[in-house]
C-alpha angles and dihedrals in degrees: 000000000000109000124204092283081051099045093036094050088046093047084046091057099045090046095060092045101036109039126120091009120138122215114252095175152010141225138168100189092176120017086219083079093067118076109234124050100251100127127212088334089063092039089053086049086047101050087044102054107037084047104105103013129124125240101224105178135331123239132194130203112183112316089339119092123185128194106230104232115202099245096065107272138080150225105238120201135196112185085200105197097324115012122133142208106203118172103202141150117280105246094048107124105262113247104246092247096057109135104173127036113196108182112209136178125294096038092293137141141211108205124189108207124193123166100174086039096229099127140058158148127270134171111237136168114253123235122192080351088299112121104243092248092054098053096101097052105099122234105280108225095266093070123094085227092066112098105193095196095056084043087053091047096049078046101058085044094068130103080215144106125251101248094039092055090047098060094040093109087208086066115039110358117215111032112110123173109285085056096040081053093047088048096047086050096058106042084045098231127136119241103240089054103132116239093236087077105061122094122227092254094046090042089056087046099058082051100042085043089046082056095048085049106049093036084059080050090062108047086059094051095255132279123301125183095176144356088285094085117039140136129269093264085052097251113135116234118245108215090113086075085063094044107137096186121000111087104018117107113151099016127110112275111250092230113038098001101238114145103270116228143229120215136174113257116172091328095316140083137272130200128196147138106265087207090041103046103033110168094245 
């Protein structure tokens, strides 16, 4: 799934190319693009009220992003574990998987792609310039509303362990579990440490390191392991050629060469050095 680097490269991109485009045209080529189950009727409600409006800005919490529309609401979007934004000339043949065709000026499209169907598009109110469905997600540590030593603070309160509350979106938005693994290497903790155990100051520094991490993520367009995740103009990110730890199961550890291992977290995986990141 497309973390925030992911999400924030992809929201760069659109904003360049889509701003201050107003929508021509709508269609729903496939209902699953949409994010609620209401059909063609929704589709139909969908295609009506978005014809006509202006796309203002495009804001990002976390691994959601929403086009700012300029009466006041917005079109919210989740890739989920495979959607795509692609801008592209009208006439340009539509990938088999497009979803959502937003027709803009200058003969141009915005086509949400989605091949799992995970993912999707949805009109919502904004509040406090938050679309409504996105309240309960909680600031991701790029926004100036995140307070990182309040956000220490709810961490070390939890009867919880470390991994599992980084990726807990009501805490901390945006860290999913190839960034959760690069931040635990490098602060050299394992992932079932309790959060009890951590101090205020080493407890800021897992957060202000999750942030480093993720901000390198993002000048290098984010990490892509396969066509699933790529940008706007179609180009996949390279982060994965800088992965310390994800992925790397079996191979030398960058810091003190022992064989890095892979372990099973909430139906997932987990990677770590088993010297570096000893559960003390």
């Amino acid at each position: 799934m497309p973390e925030l680097p992911e999400v924030e490269t992809v929201r760069a991109g659109l904003e360049i190319l889509v701003i201050p485009s107003v929508v021509e045209r709508v269609d729903v080529v496939d209902v699953r693009g949409l994010r609620t189950t209401g059909g063609s009727e929704e589709a139909r409600t969908f295609e009506t009220i978005l014809t006509g409006r202006q796309f203002t800005a495009i804001n990002r919490r976390g691994k959601y992003l929403w086009f700012v529309l300029d009466d006041g609401t917005a079109m919210l979007a989740h890739l989920g574990m495979s959607g795509q934004f692609r801008v592209v000339d009208r006439e340009a043949p539509r990938h088999r998987h497009t979803r959502v065709v937003i027709g803009l000026g200058d003969d141009r499209d915005l086509r949400f792609l989605d091949q799992r169907t995970f993912g999707g598009l949805t009109l919502a109110p904004l509040v406090d310039d938050v679309p409504g469905p996105v309240a309960h997600i909680a600031p991701d540590p790029f926004e100036d509303s995140f307070g990182v030593d309040e956000v220490a603070r709810r961490l070390r309160a939890r009867r919880s362990t470390i991994k599992r509350s980084l990726l807990d979106q009501t805490l901390v938005s945006g860290i999913g579990n190839i960034y959760a693994d690069e931040t635990l290497w490098r602060v050299r903790r394992h992932p079932e440490t309790p959060c009890s155990r951590l101090s205020q100051r080493k407890a800021v520094e897992l957060l202000e390191t999750a942030r480093e991490v993720m901000s390198e993520a993002i000048t290098q367009g984010g990490t892509s392991f396969d066509a699933l995740y790529v940008n706007v103009n179609g180009e996949s990110g390279y982060f994965d050629r800088s992965l310390d730890a994800y992925g790397r199961e079996g191979l030398p550890c960058k810091r003190c060469g022992t064989m890095m291992v892979r372990e099973h977290f909430m139906n997932r995986s987990s990677f770590r050095c088993p010297r570096c990141q000893q559960l003390r």
